[in-house]
PDB file of N, CA, C, O and CB in Angstrom:
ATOM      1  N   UNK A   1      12.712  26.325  96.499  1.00  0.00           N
ATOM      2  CA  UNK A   1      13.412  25.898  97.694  1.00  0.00           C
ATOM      3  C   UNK A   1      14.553  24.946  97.370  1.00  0.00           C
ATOM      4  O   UNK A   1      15.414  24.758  98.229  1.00  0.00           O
ATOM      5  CB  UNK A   1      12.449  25.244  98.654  1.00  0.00           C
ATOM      6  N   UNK A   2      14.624  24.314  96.161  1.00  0.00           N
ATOM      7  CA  UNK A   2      15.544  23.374  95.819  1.00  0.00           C
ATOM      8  C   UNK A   2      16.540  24.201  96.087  1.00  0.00           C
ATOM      9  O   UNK A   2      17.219  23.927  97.077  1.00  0.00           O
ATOM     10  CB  UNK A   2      15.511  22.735  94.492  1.00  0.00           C
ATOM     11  N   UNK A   3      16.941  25.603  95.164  1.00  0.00           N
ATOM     12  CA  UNK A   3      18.122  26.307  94.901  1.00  0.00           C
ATOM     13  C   UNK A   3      18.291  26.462  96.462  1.00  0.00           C
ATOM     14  O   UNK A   3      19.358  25.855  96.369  1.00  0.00           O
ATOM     15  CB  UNK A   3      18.038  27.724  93.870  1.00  0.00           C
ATOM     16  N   UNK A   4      18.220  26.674  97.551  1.00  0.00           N
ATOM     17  CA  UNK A   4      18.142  27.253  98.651  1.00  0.00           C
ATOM     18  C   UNK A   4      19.128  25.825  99.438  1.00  0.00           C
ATOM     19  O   UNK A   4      20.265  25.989  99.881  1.00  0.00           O
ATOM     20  CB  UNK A   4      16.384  27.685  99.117  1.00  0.00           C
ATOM     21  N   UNK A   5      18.372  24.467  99.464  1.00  0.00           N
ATOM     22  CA  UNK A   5      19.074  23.408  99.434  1.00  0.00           C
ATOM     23  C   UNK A   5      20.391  23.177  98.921  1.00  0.00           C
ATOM     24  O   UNK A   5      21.320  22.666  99.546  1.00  0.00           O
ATOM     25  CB  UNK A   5      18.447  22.743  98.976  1.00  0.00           C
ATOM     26  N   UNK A   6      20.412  23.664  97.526  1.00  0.00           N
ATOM     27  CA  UNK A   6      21.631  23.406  96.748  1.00  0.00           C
ATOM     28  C   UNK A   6      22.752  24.337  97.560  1.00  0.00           C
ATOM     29  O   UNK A   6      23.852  24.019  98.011  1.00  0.00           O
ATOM     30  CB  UNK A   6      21.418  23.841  95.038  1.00  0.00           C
ATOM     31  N   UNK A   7      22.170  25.383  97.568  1.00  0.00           N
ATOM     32  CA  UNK A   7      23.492  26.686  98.094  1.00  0.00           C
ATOM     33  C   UNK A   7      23.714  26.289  99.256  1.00  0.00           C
ATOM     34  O   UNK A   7      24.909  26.568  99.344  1.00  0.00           O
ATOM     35  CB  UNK A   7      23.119  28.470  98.240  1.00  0.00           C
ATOM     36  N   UNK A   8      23.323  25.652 100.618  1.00  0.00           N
ATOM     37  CA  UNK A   8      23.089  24.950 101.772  1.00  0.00           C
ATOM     38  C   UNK A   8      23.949  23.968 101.567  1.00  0.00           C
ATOM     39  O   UNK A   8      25.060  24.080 102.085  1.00  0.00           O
ATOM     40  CB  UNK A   8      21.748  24.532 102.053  1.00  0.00           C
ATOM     41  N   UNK A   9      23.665  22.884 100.836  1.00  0.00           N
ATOM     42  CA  UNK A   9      24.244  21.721 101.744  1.00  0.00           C
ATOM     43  C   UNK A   9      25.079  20.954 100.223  1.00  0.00           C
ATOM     44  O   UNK A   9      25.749  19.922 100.213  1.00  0.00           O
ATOM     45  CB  UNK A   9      22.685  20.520 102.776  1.00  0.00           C
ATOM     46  N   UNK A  10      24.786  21.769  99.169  1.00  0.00           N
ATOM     47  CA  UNK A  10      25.752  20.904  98.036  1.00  0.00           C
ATOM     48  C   UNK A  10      24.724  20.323  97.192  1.00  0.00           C
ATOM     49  O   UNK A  10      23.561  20.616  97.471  1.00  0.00           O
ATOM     50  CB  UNK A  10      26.815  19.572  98.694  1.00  0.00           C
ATOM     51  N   UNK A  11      24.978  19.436  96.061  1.00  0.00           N
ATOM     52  CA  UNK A  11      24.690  19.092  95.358  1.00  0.00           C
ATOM     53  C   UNK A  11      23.935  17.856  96.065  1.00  0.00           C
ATOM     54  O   UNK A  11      24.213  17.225  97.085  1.00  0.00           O
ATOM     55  CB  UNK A  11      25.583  19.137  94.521  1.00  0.00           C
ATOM     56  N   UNK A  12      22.777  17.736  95.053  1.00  0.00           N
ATOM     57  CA  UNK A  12      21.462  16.780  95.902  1.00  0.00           C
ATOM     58  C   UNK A  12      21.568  15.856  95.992  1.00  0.00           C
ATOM     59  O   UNK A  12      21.194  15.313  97.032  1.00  0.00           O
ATOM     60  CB  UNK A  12      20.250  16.614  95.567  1.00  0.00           C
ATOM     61  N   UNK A  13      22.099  15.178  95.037  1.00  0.00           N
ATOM     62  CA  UNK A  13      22.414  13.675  95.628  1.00  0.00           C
ATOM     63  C   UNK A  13      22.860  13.127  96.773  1.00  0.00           C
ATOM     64  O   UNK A  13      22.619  12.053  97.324  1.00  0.00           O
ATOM     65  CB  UNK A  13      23.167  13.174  95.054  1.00  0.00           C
ATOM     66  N   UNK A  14      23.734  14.287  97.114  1.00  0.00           N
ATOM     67  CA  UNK A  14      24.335  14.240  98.743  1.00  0.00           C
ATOM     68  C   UNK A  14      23.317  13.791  99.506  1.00  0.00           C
ATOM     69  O   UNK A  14      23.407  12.691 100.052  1.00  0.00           O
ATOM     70  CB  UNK A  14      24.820  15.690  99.440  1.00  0.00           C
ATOM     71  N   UNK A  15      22.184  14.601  99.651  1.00  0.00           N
ATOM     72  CA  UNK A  15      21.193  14.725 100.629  1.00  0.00           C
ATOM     73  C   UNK A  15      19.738  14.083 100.473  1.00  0.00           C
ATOM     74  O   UNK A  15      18.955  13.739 101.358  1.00  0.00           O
ATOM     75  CB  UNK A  15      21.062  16.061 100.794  1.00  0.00           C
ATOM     76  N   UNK A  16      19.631  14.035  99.320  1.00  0.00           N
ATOM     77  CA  UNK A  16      18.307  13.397  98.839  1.00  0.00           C
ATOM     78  C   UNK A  16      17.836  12.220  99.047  1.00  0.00           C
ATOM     79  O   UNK A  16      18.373  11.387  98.317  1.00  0.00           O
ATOM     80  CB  UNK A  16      18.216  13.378  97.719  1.00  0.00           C
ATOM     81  N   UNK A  17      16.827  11.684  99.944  1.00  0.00           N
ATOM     82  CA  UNK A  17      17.018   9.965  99.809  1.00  0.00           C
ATOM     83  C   UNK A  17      15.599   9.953  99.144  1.00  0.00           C
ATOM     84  O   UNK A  17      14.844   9.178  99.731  1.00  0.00           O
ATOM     85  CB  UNK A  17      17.230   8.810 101.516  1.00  0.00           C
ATOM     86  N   UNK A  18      15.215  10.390  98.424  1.00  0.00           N
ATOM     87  CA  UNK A  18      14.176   9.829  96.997  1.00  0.00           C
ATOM     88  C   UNK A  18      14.110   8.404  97.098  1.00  0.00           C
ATOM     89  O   UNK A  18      13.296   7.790  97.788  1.00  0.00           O
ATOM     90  CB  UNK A  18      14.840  10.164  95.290  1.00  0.00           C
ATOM     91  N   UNK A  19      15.404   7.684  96.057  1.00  0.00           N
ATOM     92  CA  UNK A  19      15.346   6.532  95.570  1.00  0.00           C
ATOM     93  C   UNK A  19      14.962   5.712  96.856  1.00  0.00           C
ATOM     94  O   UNK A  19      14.005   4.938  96.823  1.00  0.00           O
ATOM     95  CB  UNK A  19      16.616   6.168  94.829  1.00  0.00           C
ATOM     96  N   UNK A  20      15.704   5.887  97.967  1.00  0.00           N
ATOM     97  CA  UNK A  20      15.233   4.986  99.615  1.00  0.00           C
ATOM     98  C   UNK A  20      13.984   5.083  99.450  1.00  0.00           C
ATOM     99  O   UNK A  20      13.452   4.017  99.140  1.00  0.00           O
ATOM    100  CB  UNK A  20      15.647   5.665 101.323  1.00  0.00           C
ATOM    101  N   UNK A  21      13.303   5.970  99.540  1.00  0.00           N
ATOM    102  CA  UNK A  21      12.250   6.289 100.427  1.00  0.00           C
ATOM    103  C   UNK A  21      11.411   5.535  99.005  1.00  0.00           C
ATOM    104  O   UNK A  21      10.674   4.574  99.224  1.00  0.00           O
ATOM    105  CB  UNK A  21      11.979   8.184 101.082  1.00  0.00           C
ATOM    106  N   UNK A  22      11.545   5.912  97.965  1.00  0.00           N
ATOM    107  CA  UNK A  22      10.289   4.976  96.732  1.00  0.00           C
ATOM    108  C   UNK A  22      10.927   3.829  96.698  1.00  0.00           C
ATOM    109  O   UNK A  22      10.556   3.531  95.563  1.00  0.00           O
ATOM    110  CB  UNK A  22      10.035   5.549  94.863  1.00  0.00           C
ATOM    111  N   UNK A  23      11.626   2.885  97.034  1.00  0.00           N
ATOM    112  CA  UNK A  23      12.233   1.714  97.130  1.00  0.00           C
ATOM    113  C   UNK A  23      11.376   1.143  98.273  1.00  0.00           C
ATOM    114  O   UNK A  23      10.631   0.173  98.129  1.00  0.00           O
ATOM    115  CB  UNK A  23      13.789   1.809  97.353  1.00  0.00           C
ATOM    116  N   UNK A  24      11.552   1.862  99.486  1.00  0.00           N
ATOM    117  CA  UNK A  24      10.756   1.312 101.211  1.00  0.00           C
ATOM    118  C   UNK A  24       9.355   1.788 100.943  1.00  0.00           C
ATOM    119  O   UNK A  24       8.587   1.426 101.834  1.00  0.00           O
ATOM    120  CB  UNK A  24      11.454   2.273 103.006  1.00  0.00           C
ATOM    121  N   UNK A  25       8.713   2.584  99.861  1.00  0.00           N
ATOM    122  CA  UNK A  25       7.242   2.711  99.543  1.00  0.00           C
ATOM    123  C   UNK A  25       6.977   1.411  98.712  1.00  0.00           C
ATOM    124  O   UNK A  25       5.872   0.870  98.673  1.00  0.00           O
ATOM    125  CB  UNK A  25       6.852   4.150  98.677  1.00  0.00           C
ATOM    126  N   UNK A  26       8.202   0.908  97.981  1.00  0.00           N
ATOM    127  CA  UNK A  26       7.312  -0.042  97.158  1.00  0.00           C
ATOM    128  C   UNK A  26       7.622  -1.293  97.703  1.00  0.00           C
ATOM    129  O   UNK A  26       7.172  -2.239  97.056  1.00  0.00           O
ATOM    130  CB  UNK A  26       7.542  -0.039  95.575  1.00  0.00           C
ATOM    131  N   UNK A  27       8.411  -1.630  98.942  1.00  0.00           N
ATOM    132  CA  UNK A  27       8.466  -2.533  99.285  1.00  0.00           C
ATOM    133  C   UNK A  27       7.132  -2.625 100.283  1.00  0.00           C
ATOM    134  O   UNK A  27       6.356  -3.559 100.082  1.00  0.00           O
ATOM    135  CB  UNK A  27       9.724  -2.697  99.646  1.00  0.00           C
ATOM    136  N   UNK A  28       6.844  -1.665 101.367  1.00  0.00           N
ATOM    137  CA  UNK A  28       5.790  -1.640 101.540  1.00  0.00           C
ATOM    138  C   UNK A  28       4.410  -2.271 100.825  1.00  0.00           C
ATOM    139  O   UNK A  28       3.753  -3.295 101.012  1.00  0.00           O
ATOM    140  CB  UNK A  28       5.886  -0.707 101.616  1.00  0.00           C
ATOM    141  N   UNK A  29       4.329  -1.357 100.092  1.00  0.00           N
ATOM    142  CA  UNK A  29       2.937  -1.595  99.354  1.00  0.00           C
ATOM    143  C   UNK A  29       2.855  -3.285  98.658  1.00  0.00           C
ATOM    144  O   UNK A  29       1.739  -3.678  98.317  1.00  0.00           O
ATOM    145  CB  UNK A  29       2.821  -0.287  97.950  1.00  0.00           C
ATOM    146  N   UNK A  30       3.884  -4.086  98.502  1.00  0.00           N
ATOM    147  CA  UNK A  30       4.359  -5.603  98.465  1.00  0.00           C
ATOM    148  C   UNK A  30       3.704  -6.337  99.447  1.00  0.00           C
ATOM    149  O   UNK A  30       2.902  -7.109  98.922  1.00  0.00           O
ATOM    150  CB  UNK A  30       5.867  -5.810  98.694  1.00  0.00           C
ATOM    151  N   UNK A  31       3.720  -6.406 100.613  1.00  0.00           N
ATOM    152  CA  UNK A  31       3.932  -6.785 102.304  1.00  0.00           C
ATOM    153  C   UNK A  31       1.936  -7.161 101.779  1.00  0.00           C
ATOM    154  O   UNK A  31       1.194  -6.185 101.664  1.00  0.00           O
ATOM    155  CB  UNK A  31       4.646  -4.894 104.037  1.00  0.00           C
ATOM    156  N   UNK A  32       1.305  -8.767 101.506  1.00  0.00           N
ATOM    157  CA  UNK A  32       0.304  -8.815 101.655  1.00  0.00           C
ATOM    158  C   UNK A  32      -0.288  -9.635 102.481  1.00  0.00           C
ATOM    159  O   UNK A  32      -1.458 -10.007 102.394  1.00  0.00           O
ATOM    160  CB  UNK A  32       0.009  -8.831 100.832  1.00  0.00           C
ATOM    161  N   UNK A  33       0.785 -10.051 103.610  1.00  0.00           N
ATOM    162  CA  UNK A  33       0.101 -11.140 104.388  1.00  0.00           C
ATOM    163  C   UNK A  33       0.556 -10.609 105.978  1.00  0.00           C
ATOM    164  O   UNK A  33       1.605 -10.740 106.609  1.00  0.00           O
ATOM    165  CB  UNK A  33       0.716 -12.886 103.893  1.00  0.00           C
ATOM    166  N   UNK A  34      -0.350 -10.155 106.200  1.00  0.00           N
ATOM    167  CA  UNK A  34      -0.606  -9.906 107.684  1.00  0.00           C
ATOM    168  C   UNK A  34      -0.110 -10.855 108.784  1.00  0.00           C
ATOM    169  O   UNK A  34       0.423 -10.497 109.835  1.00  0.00           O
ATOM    170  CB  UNK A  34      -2.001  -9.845 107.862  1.00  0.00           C
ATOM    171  N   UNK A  35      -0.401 -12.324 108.332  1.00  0.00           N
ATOM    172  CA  UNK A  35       0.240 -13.204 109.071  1.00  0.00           C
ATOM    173  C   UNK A  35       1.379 -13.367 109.353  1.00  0.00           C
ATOM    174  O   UNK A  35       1.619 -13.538 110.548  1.00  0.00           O
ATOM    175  CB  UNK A  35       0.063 -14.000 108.815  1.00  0.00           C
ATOM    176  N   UNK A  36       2.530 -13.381 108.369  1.00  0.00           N
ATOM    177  CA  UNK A  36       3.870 -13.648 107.862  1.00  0.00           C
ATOM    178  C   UNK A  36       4.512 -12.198 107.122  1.00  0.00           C
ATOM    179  O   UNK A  36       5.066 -12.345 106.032  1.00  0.00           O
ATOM    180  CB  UNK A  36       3.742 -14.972 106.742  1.00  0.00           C
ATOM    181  N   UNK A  37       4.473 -11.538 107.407  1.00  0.00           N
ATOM    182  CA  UNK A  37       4.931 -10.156 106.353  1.00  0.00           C
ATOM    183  C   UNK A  37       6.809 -10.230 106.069  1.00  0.00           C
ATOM    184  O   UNK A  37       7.507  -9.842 105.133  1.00  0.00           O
ATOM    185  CB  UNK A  37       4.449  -8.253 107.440  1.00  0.00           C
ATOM    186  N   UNK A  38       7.082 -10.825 107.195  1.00  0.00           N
ATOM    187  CA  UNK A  38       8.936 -10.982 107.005  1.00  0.00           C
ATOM    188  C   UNK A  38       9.072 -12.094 105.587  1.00  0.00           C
ATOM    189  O   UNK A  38      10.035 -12.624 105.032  1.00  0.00           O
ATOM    190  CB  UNK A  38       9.908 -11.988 108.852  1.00  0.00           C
ATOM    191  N   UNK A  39       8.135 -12.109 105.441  1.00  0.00           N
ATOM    192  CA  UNK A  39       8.463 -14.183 104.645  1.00  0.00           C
ATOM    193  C   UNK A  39       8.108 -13.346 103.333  1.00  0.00           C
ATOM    194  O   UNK A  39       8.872 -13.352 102.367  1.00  0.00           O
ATOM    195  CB  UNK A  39       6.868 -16.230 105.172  1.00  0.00           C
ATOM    196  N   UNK A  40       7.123 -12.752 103.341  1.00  0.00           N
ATOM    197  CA  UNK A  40       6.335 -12.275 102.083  1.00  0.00           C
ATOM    198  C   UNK A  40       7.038 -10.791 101.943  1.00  0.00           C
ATOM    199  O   UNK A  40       6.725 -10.321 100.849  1.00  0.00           O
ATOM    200  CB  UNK A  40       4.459 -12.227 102.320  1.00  0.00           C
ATOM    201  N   UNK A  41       7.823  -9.965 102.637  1.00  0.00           N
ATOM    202  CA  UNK A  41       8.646  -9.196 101.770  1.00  0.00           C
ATOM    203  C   UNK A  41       9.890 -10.139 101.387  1.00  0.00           C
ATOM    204  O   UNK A  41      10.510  -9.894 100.352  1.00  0.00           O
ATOM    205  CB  UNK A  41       9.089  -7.805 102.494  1.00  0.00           C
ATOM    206  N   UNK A  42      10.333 -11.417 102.368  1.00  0.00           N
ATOM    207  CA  UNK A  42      11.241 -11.576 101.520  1.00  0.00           C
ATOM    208  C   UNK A  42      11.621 -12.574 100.364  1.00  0.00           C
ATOM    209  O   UNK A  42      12.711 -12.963  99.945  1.00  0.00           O
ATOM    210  CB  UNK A  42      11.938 -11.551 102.157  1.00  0.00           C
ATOM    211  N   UNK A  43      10.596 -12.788 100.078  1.00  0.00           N
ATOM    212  CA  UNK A  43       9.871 -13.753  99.122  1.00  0.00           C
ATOM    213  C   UNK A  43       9.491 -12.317  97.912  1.00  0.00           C
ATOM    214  O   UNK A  43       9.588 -12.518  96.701  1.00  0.00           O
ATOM    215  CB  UNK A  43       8.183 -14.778 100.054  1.00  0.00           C
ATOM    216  N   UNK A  44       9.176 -11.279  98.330  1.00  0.00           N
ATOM    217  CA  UNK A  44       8.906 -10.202  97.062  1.00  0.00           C
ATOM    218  C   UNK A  44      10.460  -9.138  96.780  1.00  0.00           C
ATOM    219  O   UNK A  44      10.470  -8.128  96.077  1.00  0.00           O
ATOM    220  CB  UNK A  44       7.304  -8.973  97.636  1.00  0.00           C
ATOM    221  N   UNK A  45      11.403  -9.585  97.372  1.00  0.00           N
ATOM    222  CA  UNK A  45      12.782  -8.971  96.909  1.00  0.00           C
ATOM    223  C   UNK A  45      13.535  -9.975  96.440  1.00  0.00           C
ATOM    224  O   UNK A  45      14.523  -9.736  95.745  1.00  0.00           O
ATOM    225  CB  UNK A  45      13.596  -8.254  97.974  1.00  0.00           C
ATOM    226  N   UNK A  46      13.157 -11.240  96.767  1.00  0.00           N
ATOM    227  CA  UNK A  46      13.742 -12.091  95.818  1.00  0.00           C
ATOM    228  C   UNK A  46      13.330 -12.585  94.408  1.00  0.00           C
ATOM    229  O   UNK A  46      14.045 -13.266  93.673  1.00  0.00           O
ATOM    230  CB  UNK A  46      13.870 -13.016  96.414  1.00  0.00           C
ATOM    231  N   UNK A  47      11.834 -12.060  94.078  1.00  0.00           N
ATOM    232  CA  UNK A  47      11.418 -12.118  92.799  1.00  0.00           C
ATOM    233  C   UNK A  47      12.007 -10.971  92.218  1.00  0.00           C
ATOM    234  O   UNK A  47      12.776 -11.339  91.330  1.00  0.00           O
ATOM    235  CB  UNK A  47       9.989 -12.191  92.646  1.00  0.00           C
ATOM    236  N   UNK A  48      11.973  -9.388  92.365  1.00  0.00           N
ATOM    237  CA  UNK A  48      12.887  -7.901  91.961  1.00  0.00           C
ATOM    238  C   UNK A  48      14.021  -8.590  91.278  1.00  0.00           C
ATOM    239  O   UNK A  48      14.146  -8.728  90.061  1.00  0.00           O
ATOM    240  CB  UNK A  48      13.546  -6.780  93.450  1.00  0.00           C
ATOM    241  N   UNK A  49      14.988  -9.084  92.392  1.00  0.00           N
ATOM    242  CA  UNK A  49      16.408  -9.640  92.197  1.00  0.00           C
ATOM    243  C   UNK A  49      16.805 -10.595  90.822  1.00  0.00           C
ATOM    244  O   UNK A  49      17.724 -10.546  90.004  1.00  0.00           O
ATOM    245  CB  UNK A  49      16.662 -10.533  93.492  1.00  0.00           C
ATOM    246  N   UNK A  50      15.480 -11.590  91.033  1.00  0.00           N
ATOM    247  CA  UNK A  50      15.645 -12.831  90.048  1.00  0.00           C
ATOM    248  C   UNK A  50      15.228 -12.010  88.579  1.00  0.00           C
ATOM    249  O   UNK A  50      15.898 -12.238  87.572  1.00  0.00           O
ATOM    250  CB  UNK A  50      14.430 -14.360  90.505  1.00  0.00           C
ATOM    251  N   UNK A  51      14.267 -11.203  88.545  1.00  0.00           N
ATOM    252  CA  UNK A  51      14.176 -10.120  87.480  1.00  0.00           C
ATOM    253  C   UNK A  51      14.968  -9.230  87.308  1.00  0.00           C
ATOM    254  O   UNK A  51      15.077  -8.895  86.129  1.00  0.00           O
ATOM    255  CB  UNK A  51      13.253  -9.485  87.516  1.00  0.00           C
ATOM    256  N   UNK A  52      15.636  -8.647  88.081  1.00  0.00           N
ATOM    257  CA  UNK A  52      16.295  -7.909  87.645  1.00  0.00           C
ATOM    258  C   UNK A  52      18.252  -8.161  86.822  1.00  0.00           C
ATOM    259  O   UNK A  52      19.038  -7.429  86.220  1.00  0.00           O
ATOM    260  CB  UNK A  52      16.030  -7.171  88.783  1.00  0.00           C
ATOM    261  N   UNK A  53      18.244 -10.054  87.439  1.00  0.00           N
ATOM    262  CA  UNK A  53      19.093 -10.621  86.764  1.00  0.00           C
ATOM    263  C   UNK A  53      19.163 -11.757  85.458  1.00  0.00           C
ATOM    264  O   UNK A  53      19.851 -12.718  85.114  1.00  0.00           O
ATOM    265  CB  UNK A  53      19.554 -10.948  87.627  1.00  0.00           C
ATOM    266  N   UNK A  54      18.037 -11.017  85.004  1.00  0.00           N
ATOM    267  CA  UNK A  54      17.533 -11.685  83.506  1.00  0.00           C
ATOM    268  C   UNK A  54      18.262 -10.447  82.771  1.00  0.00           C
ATOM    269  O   UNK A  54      18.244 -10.361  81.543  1.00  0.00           O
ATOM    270  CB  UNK A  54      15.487 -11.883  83.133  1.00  0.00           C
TER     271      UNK A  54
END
């Protein structure tokens, strides 16, 4: 079905949101406080960030 996609709508990157969607799965699966979840995802994208600028 990929090829079917490709001949359709172009090359996949166009259309694909993969990387979104496992980015908003793993931000999800982060989120451990029921109480506060805004504070504690954004308290867990600012650790990603600070790692990922080492």
């Amino acid at each position: 079905h990929i090829i079917d996609g490709i001949k359709e709508a172009g090359p996949v990157w166009v259309y694909w949101c993969f990387v979104m969607e496992r980015y908003c799965g793993m931000l999800q699966r982060s989120i451990t406080s029921k109480l506060y979840p805004y504070a504690n995802l954004n308290l867990r994208i600012l650790e990603l960030e600070q790692i990922n600028s080492i």
